[in-house]
N, C-alpha and C positions, 0 to 999 in steps of 0.2 A: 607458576605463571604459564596459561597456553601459548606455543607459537603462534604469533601475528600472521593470520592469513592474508594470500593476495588473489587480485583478482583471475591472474595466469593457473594459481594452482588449486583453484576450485574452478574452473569451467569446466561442464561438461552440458551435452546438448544429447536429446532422446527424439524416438519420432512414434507421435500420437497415434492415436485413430485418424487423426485430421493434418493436426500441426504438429514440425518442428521447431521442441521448444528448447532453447537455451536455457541453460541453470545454474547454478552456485551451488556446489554438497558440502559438507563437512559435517565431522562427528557422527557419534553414535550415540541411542538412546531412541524415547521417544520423539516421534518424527513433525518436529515444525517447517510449516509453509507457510512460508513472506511471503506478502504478495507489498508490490511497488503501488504506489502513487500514478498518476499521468503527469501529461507534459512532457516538453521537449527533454531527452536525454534522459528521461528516465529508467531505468533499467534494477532489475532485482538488486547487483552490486550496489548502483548509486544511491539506493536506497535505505542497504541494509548493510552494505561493505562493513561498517565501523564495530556494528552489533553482532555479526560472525563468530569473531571468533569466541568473545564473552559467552553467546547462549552452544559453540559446537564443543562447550565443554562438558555439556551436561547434554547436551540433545541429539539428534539428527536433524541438522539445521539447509534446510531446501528454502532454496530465494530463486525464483524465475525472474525471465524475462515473457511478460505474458505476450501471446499472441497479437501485434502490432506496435512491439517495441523491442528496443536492442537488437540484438542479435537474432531474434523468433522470427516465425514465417510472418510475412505483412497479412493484414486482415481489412475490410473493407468495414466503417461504422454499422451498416446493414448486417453482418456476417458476424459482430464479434458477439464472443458469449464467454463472456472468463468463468461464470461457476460452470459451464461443460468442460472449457481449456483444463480448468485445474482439477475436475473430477478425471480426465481423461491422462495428465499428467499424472496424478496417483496411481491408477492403474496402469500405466504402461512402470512406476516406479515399484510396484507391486506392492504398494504401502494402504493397507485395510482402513484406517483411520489416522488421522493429525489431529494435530492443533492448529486451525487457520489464526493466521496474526496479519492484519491489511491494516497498510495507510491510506488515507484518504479514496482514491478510486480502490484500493486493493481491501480498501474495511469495507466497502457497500459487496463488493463481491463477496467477502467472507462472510455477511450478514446475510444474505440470497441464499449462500452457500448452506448455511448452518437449518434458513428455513427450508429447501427442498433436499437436501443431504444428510438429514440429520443421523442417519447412522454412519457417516462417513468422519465425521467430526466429535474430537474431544474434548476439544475446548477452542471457546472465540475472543480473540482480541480486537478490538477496534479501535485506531487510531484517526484524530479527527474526522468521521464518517460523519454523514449525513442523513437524517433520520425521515419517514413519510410525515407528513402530516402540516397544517402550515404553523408558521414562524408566528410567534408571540413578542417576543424581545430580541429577535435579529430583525436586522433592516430587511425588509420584503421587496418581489421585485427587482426580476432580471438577477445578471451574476452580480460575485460577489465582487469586491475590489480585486483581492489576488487571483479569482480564475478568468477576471478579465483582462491581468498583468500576463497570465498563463496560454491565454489564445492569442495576444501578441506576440511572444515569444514562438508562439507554434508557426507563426506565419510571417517573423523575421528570423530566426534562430543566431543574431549577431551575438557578441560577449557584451553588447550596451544592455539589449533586450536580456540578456539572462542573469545579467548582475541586477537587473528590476526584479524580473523573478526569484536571484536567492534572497533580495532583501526582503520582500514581503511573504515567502515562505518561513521566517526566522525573526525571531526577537530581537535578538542578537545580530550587530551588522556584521559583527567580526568572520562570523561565517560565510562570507561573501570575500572568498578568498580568490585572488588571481587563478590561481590553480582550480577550483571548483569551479570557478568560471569558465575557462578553458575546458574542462573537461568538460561539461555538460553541451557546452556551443557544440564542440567538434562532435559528440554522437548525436547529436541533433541533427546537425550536418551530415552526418554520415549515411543517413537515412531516411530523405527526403520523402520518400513513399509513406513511411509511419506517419510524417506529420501531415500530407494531407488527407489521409485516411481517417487520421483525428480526428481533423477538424470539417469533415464531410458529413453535415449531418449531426453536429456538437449540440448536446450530449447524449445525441441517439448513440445505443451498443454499451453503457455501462449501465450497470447493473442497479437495478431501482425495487425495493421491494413495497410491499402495501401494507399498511399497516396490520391487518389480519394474518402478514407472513411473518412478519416482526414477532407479532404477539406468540404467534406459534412457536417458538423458538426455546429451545428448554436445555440445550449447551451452557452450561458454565461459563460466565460472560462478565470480560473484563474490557471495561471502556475506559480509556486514556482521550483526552485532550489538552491542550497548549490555552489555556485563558487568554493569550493575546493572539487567536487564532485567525488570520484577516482572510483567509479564505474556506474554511468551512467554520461559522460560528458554532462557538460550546454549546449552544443551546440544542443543535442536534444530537450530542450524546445524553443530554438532560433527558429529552422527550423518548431516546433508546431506553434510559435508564427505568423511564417510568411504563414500558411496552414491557421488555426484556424480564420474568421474573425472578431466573437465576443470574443475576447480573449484579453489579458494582463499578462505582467511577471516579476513577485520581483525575482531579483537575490541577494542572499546575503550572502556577502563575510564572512571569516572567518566561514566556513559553511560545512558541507559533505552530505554525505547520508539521512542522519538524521534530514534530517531538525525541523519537528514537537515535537523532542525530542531537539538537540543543541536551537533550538531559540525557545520552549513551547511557548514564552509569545504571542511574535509574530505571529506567525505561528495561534493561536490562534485566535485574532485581526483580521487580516487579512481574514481567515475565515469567523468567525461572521461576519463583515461587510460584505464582497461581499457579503453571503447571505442573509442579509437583506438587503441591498443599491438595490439587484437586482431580 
């Protein structure tokens, strides 16, 4: 059984071509990069904390904090570019090729990533991302319910507003725990500059591809979504699945936003295998 990582004994922070970025390392192997979600207090830990120490047993497991959240340098919505942040953090890590693995903002970048980087990447995981092209059987027009429970929190950051936010990020209420609550308020709080930088200009600065980048895409590709997803609907990995030609998709029900945190074990599993099977 691996020792339980914590978040004091994986920090470490690098400095870019551009940005210093905050990070999470552990283990050895081939080399995975988490990328976070958006939203107040999100951070590579709060994202991937749980799933650490599971995949740094087989991997080299890198979780950031990208360029205008946590810990990293602030960025202006004008200025940010997470597929250059996370090309520039691999080479300042002197890592040749990964496996990128993104949730929700952190799958649209790994998806960008995978079409204009494709010798940098080994394999792509997406989790609840969002796909070009319009909506057939999602509610159309403006956001969704959860990213506009998500810009409220950006611009009260209290423990009412984020206890809104973990419940419609999650299936499960249970995960809207005192403690995660807390914790996510105060780094929210803590860095008032990241959330209006977010929300300046929302959702210019994440990363959006076209379907002709989509299509381009020939990384070994593993899409995950949550079926009771209230802010990015399943239907965009549907329409990835049908872009994407080396790709495949677990949908699983009883499920939200959250995936890698609601199903840890799985989510896991899942992981490790594609990247070693492939």
């Amino acid at each position: 059984m691996p020792q339980k990582l914590t978040a004091q004994g994986t920090s470490r922070s690098v400095r870019t071509k551009d940005w210093k970025i905050h990070y999470h390392e552990a283990g050895e192997g081939h080399p995975l990069l988490l990328l976070h979600g958006s939203g107040p207090g999100a951070t590579g830990w709060s994202n991937f904390g749980p799933n650490l120490t599971a995949l740094a047993d087989r991997f080299r497991v890198i979780a950031p904090d990208m360029p205008g959240w946590g810990d990293s340098d602030p960025v202006e919505s004008a200025r940010r570019d997470h597929v250059d942040a996370a090309l520039q953090l691999l080479d300042a890590l002197g890592i040749e090729k990964a496996a990128l693995i993104g949730n929700s903002m952190g799958g649209l970048t790994a998806i960008k990533f995978a079409a204009l980087h494709p010798d940098r990447i080994s394999h792509l995981v997406a989790m609840g991302a969002g796909a070009p092209g319009p909506a057939v059987l999602a509610p159309g027009g403006g956001l969704s319910e959860g990213l506009k429970i998500l810009v409220r929190a950006c611009e009260d950051p209290s423990p009412e507003a984020m206890r809104a936010l973990v419940d419609v990020m999650t299936y499960d209420s249970a995960f809207a725990t005192d403690e995660l609550i807390r914790q996510r308020s105060e780094a929210a709080r803590k860095r008032p500059d990241h959330l209006v930088n977010f929300l300046s200009g929302f959702p210019r600065g994440i990363a959006a591809s076209t379907i002709e980048e989509v299509e381009s895409i020939r990384t070994p590709t593993l899409l995950l979504h949550g079926r009771d997803d209230r802010v990015m609907y399943p239907e965009g990995s549907l329409r990835l699945l049908s872009l994407i030609p080396d790709s495949r998709l677990v949908l699983i029900n009883r499920c939200g936003h959250w995936l890698q945190l609601e199903h840890a074990d799985e989510f896991n599993r899942l992981v490790a295998d594609f990247v070693t099977a492939r």
